[in-house]
VOGU-3710 file (C-alpha; in Angstrom, 3 decimals, decimal comma):
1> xxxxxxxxxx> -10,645/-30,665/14,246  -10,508/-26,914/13,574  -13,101/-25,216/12,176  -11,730/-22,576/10,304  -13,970/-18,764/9,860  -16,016/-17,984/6,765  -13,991/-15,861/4,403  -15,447/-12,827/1,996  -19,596/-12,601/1,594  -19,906/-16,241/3,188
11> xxxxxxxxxx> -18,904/-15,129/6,228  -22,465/-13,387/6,561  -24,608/-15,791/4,972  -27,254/-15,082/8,063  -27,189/-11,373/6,894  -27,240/-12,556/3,669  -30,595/-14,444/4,629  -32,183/-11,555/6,200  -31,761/-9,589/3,392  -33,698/-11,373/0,908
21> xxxxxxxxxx> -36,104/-11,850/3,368  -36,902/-8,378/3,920  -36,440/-7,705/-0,151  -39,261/-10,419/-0,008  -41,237/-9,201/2,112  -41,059/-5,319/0,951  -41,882/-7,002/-2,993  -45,398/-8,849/-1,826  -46,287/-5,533/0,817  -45,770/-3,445/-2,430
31> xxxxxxxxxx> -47,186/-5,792/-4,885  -50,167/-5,518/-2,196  -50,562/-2,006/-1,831  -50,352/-1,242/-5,595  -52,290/-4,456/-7,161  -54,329/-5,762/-4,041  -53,202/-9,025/-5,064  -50,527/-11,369/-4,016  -47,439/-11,035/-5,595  -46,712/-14,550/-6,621
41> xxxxxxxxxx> -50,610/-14,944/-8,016  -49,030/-13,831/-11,676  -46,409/-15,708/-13,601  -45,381/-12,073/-14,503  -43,918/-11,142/-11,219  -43,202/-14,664/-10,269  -40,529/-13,704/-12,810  -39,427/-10,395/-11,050  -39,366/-11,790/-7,739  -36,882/-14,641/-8,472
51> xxxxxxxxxx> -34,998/-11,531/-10,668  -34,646/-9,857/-7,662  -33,756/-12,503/-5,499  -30,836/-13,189/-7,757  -29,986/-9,616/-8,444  -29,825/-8,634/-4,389  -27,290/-11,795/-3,759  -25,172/-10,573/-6,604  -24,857/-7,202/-5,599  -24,450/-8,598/-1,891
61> xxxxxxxxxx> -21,503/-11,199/-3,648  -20,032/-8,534/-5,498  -20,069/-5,295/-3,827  -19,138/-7,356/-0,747  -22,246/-4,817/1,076  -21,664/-6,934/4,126  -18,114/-6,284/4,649  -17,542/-5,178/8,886  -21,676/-5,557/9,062  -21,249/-6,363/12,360
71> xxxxxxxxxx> -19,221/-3,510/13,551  -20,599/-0,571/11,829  -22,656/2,134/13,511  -26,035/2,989/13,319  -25,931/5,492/10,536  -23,132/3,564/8,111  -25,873/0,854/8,462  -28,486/3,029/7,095  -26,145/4,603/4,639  -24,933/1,449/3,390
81> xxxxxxxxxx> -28,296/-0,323/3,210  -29,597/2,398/0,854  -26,578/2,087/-1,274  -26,986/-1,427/-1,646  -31,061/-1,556/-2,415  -30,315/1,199/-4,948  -27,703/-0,912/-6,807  -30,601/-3,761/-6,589  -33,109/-1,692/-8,122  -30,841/0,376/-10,638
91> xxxxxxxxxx> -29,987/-2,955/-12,080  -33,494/-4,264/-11,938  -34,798/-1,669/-13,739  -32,140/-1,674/-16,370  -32,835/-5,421/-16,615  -36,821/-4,643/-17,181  -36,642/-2,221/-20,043  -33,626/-3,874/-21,537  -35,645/-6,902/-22,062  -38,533/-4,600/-22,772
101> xxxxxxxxxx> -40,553/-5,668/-19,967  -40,575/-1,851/-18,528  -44,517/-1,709/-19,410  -45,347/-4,851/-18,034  -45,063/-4,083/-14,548  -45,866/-1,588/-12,425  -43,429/1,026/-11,619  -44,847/1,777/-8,321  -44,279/-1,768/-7,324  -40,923/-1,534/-7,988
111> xxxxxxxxxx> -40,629/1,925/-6,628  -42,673/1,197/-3,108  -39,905/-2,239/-3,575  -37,112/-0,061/-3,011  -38,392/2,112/-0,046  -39,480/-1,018/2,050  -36,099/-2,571/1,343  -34,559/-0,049/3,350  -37,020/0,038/5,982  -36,744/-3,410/6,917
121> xxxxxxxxxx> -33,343/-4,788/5,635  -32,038/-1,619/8,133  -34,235/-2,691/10,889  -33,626/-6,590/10,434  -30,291/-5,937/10,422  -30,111/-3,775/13,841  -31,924/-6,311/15,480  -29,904/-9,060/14,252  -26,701/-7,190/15,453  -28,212/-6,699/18,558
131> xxxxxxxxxx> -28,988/-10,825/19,170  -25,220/-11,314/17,828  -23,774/-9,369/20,195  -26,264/-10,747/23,758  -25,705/-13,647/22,702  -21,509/-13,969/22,367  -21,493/-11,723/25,412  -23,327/-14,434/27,025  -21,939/-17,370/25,572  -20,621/-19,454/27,840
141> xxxxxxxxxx> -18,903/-21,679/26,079  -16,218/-19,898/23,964  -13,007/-21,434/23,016  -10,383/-21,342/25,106  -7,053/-19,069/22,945  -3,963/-18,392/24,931  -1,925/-15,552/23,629  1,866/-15,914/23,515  3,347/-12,487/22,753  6,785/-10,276/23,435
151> xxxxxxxxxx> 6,072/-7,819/26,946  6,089/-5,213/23,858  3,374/-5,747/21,654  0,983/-8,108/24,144  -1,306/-5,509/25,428  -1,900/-4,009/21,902  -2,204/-7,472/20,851  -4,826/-7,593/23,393  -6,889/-4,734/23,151  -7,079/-5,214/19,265
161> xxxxxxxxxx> -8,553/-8,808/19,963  -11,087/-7,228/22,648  -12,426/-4,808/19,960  -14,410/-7,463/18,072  -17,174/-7,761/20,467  -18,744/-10,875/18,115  -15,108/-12,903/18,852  -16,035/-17,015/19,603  -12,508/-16,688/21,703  -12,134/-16,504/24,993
171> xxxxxxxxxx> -8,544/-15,901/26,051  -7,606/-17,864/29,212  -3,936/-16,551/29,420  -0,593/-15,219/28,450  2,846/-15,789/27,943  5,932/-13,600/27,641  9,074/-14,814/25,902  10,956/-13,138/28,336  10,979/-12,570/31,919  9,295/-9,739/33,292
181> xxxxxxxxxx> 8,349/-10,399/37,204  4,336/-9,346/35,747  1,608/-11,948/36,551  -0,741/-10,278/34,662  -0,920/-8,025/31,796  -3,923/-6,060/30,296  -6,214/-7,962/32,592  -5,293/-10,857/32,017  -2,722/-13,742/33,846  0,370/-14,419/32,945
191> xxxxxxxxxx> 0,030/-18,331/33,137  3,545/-19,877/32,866  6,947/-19,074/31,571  7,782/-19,538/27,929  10,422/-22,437/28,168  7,155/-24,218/30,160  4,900/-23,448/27,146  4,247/-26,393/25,638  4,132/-28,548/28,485  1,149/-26,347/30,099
201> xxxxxxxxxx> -0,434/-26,705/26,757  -0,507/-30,243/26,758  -1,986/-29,986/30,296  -4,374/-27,138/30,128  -7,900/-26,504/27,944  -6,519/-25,117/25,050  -8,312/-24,990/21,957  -5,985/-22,599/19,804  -3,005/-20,701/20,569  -2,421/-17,009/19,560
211> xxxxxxxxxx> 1,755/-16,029/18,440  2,578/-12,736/17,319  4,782/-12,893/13,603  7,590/-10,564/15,309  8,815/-13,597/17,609  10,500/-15,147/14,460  13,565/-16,822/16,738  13,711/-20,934/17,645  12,328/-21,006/20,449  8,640/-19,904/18,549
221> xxxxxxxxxx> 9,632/-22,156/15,652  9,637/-25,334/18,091  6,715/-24,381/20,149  5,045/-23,958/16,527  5,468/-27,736/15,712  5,082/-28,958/18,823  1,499/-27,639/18,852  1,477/-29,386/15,349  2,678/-32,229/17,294  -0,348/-32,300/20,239
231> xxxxxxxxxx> -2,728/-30,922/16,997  -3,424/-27,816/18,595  -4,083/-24,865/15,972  -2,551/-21,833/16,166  -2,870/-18,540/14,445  -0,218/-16,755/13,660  -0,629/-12,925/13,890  0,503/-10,680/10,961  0,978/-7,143/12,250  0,691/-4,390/9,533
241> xxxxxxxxxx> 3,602/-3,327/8,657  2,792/-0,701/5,694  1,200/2,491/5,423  -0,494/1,488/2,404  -2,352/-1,840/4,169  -1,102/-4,852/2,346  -3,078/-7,675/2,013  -1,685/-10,976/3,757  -3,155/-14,371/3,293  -3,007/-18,081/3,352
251> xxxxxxxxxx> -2,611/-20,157/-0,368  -0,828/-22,945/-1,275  1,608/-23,039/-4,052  2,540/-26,691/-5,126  2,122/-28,984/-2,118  3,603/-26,084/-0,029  1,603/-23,286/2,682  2,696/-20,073/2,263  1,697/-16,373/3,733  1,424/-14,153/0,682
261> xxxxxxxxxx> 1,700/-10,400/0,549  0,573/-7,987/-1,890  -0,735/-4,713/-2,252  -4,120/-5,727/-3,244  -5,588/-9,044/-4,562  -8,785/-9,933/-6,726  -10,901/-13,052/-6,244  -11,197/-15,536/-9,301  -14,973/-13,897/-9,911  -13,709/-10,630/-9,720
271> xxxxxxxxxx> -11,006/-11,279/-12,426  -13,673/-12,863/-14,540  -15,628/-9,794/-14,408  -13,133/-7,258/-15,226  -11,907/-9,713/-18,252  -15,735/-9,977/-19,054  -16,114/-5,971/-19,059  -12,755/-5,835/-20,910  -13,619/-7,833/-23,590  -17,223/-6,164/-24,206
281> xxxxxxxxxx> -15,171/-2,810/-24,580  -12,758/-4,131/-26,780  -14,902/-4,747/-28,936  -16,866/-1,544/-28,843  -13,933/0,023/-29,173  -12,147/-1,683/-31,754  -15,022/-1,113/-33,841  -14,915/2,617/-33,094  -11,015/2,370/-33,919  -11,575/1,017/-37,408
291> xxxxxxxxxx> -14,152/3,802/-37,892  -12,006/6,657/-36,535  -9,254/5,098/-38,613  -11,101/5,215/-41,879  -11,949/8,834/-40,892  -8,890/10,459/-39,688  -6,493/8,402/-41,483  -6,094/9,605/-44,992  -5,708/12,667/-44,196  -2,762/11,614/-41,524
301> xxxxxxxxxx> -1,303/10,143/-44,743  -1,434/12,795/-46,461  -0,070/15,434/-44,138  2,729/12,918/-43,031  3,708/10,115/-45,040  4,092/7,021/-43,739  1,704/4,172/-41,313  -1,362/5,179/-39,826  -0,714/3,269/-36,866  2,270/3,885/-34,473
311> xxxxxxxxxx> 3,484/0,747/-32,739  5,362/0,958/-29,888  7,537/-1,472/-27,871  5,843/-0,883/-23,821  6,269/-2,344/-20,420  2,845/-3,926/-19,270  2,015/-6,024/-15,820  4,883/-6,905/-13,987  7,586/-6,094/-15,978  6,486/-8,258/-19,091
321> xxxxxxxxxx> 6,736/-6,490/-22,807  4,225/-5,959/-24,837  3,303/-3,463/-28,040  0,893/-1,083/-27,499  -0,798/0,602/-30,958  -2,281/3,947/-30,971  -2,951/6,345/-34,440  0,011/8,208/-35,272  -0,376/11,720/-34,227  3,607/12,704/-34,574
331> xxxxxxxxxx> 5,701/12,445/-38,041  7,785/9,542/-38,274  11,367/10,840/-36,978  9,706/11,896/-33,917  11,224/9,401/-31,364  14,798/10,632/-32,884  13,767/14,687/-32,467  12,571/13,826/-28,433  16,147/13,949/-26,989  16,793/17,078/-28,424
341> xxxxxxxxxx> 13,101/18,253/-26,596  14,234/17,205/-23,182  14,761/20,580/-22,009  11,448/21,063/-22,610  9,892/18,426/-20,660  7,397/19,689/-18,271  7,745/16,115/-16,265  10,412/16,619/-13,764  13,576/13,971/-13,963  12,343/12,849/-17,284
351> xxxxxxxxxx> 9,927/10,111/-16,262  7,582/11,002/-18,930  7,818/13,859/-21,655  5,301/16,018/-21,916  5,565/19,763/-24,057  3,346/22,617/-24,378  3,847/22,441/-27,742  5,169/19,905/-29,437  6,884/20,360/-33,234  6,701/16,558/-33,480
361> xxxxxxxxxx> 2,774/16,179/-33,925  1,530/16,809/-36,924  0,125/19,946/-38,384  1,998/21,565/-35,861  3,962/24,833/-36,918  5,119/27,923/-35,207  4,775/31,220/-38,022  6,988/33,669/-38,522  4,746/36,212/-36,160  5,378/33,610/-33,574
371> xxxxxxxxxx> 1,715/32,416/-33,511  1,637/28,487/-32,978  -0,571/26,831/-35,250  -2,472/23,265/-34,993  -3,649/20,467/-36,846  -5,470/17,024/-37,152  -2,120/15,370/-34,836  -3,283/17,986/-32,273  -6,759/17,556/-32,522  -6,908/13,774/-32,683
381> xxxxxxxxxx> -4,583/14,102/-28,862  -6,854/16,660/-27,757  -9,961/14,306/-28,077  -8,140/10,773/-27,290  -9,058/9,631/-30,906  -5,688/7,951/-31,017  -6,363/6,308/-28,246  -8,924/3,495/-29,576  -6,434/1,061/-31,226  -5,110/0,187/-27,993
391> xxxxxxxxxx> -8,372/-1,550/-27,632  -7,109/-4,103/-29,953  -4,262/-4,433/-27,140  -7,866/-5,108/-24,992  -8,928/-7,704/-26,978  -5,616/-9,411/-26,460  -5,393/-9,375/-23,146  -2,282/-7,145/-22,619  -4,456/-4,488/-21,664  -7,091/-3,304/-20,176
401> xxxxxxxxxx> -9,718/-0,440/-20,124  -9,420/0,819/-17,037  -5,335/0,688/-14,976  -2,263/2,433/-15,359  -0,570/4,040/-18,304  2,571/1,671/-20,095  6,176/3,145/-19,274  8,541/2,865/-22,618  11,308/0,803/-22,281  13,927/3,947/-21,336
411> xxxxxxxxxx> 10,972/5,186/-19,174  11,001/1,752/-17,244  15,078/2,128/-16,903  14,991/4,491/-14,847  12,374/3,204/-12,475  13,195/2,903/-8,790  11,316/0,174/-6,241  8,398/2,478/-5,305  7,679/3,288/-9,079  7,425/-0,323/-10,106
421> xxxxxxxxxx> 4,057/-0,655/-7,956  2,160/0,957/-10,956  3,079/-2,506/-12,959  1,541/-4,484/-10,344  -2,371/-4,557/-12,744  -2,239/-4,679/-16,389  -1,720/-1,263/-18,498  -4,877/0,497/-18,930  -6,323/2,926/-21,385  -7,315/5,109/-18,594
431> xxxxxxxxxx> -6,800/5,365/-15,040  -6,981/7,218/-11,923  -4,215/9,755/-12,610  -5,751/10,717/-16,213  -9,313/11,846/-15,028  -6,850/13,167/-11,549  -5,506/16,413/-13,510  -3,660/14,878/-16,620  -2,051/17,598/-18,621  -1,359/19,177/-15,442
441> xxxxxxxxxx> -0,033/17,026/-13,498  3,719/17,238/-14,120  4,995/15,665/-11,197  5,706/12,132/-11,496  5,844/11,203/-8,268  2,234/12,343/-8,267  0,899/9,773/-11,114  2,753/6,769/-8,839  1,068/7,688/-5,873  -2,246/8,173/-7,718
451> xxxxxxxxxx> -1,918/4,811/-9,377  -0,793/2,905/-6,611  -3,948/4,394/-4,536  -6,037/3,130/-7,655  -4,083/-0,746/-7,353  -4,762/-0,388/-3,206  -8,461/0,286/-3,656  -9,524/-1,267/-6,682  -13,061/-2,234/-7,147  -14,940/-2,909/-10,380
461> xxxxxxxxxx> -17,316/0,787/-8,960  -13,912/1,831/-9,056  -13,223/1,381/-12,511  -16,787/2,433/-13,290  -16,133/5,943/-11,391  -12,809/6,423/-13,628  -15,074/5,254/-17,102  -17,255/7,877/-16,180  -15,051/10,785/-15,533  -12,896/9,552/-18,851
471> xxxxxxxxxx> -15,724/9,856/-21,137  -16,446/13,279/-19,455  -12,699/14,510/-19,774  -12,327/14,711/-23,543  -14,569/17,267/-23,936  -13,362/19,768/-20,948  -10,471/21,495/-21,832  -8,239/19,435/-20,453  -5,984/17,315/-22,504  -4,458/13,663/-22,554
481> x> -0,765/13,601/-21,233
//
C-alpha cells in the first residue's frame, strides 16, 4: 500500500517537535535566571507555558514557518526563526495585557523567553537538518522510482528530482518513449524500451513509477492503468507551465479524481480566518458607518437632494452580481453626466473613470476666475468616509476588507481573459493596488497586474500589510481612485 507524503505544516511535525522543545526549554532557563525557581512551581506560569505552547504551534500552523525547512540556508534559517519567535511573543504579550495579566509576570521572563528561542530553536534545527540529510544519504533502503520521460525533458526531469537531497526515492532507471540508441541518460540507465514497459515492471523492484504530464498520447494512458492493474503507484509530474506559478493539486469532486489548477488556493482554516477577521471588521465598521452617516449626512441632503446612500449594481467573485453601498458623494444625475466626461478620463481605454476634477461630486464648482472650489462630496472621497457602508456588504459576505476593487457592470463588458483574474477573491474595500499609488495610477493594466500579484501571494500578513498601509493612506495626500 502507498504511503502517501505529509502535506502543509504536517509534513514537519519533527520540526514542529523541536520547536516547542526548545520554546520549553528557553521558558524554564529564563524562568530560572529571573525567579531562581522552576517554572512550572507556580500555577501562574503553568498558565503561560501551556499559552505558549499553543501560541508557537499556531503561528507554526498558520504562518506555515516550516515551509522548505529543510532546504533553506544557514542564514534564511536564522532569519526565519527570529521572525517566527517574534510573532510568538508579539502575540503573547498582546494576550497578557489584554487579559490584564501584563503585571503578573515578569517581563524579563518573557523577554530572556524570546532570546533563548532563537538560540536554540536555530541550533536544534541545524542539527536536525544535518541528521536528515546523513541519514537519507545513507539510507540504504530507499524506494525503488523508475522515471519514464520524452529524450526532451528527462534530464531536467532528473536533475530537478536530484535537488531534494532529503528524497526517500531512489531512481533505478529510465525510459524513453522513443528511440534514441542512448543507454543512459543523466547518469542513469536506460532500462528497456517503452512498448516493453510494463512487462519489465511487472518483473523488476518497482515501488512507484515517475511519468512526465507532457506524454498525454495512448500509449502513457495504457501503461497508466496497467500499473493500476499490477497496483503499482505512479506520480504523475505537472510541469509549470505559467509565469505566475499556479497551484496544481489532487481533490475529488463527486466520486471522481481530478488535478485542479488555480492561481492560488486557501485551506479550509485559512478561509475561516479571513471570514473570522471579516466579520470582526464589519462590524467595527458598520458601526463607524452609521456614525459617519449621522454626521455627514444631513448636510449631503441638504447640498444635494436625494438618498444618502448610493447603491450600485457591481461584479463581485467570479463573475457573480452583487450591490455594493457607499455614501453618496456625487448628485444624483451623475451616472447620466459620466459619458459626456469620458474625454476626461485619466484611465486609459476607459476601464475605470477617474477626473481631476470632477463637476459630478458635490460641492464641487469651478468660479468665474477659474478657481475650482470643493466641498463635503470632495472631502468625504478625500478621506474614504464613503467608504464604510460597504462594510455592511462585509457583514454579508459579498465582500471583504481586504481584495480587489468591484468592476461596474459596463466596466466588466469590456473585460478581456487576463483582466478577469482580479474576480478570482471576493471584492475588497482595499487592496494591493490602493495603498500601490491609487490616484496615480492611471494605467489599468497596472491595477490587474497588482491585484493578480495580491491573489498569487495572498497571506492573511498579507492582508495585514495592506490594513496597515490603508489606514496610513487617508491621511497622506494621496487620494482614493
Amino acid at each position: 500500500m502507498y504511503k502517501r507524503n505529509s502535506q502543509g505544516w504536517s509534513k514537519h511535525l519533527d520540526f514542529l517537535l523541536l520547536d516547542e522543545i526548545s520554546l520549553q526549554i528557553s521558558f524554564i532557563l529564563a524562568n530560572f535566571l529571573r525567579n531562581q525557581s522552576w517554572a512550572y512551581a507556580s500555577p501562574f506560569y503553568q498558565n503561560l507555558g501551556i499559552m505558549m505552547i499553543l501560541v508557537d504551534a499556531l503561528v507554526l500552523i498558520l504562518k506555515n514557518t516550516m515551509h522548505n525547512v529543510v532546504s533553506r540556508g544557514f542564514f534564511l534559517e536564522l532569519t526565519t526563526t527570529v521572525k517566527h519567535a517574534f510573532y510568538v511573543f508579539a502575540i503573547v504579550t498582546i494576550l497578557l495585557f489584554a487579559m490584564q495579566y501584563g503585571d503578573i509576570y515578569s517581563r524579563i521572563v518573557v523577554f530572556l523567553t524570546f532570546l533563548f528561542h532563537v538560540f536554540f530553536g536555530y541550533g536544534l534545527r541545524v542539527l536536525w537538518k544535518v541528521y536528515l540529510r546523513k541519514r537519507s544519504k545513507g539510507k540504504t533502503n530507499k524506494k525503488a522510482m523508475l522515471l519514464v520521460a520524452s529524450p526532451d525533458t528527462a534530464q531536467e526531469i532528473l536533475d530537478r528530482l536530484n535537488d531534494d537531497k532529503s528524497m526517500d526515492y531512489k531512481i533505478v532507471g529510465v525510459i524513453l518513449t522513443e528511440k534514441t540508441g542512448l543507454t543512459e541518460i543523466g547518469g542513469y540507465p536506460i532500462v528497456t524500451q517503452f512498448a516493453d514497459a510494463a512487462d519489465y515492471i511487472c518483473r523488476e523492484w518497482i515501488d512507484s513509477v515517475y511519468i512526465d504530464a507532457s506524454l498525454t498520447d495512448e500509449r502513457v494512458i495504457r501503461l497508466m492503468d496497467d500499473c493500476t492493474l499490477m497496483a503499482v503507484p505512479t506520480h504523475y509530474h505537472v510541469p509549470n507551465m505559467s509565469p505566475n506559478g499556479v497551484k496544481r493539486f489532487s481533490e475529488k469532486i463527486g466520486k471522481t479524481t481530478v488535478l485542479t489548477t488555480s492561481i492560488n488556493y486557501a485551506t479550509p482554516v485559512q478561509v475561516f480566518i479571513k471570514r473570522c477577521f471579516d466579520i470582526i471588521a464589519g462590524l467595527i465598521g458598520s458601526l463607524i458607518a452609521l456614525i459617519v452617516i449621522a454626521i455627514v449626512g444631513p448636510i449631503i441632503k441638504k447640498q444635494s437632494p436625494g438618498p444618502i446612500l448610493f447603491k450600485q449594481e457591481r461584479i463581485g467573485q467570479n463573475g457573480k452580481r452583487f450591490y455594493m453601498y457607499k455614501i453618496r458623494s456625487m448628485h444624483m444625475d451623475a451616472e447620466d453626466k459620466k459619458k459626456d466626461l469620458m474625454k476626461e478620463n485619466r484611465v486609459k481605454g476607459g476601464m475605470m473613470f477617474k477626473m481631476d476634477f470632477d463637476p459630478r461630486i458635490i460641492g464641487n464648482k469651478e468660479l468665474p476666475d477659474g478657481t475650482k472650489k470643493t466641498g463635503i462630496g470632495e472631502f468625504i472621497r478625500k478621506t474614504s468616509l464613503d467608504e464604510f457602508p460597504q462594510f455592511f456588504c462585509v457583514l454579508r459576505g459579498t465582500m471583504s476588507t481586504i481584495g480587489t476593487r468591484p468592476p461596474t457592470i459596463d466596466e466588466y463588458l469590456k473585460y478581456k481573459y487576463h483582466h478577469r483574474a482580479r474576480l478570482a477573491i471576493k471584492p475588497g474595500i482595499t487592496g494591493m493596488w490602493q495603498v500601490s499609488g491609487r490616484s496615480e495610477i492611471t494605467d489599468f493594466e497596472e491595477v490587474v497586474r497588482l491585484d493578480t500579484e495580491y491573489i498569487s501571494n495572498w497571506s492573511f500578513n498579507l492582508d495585514m500589510k495592506i490594513l496597515m498601509k490603508t489606514l496610513v493612506v487617508p491621511f497622506s495626500k494621496k487620494g482614493a481612485l
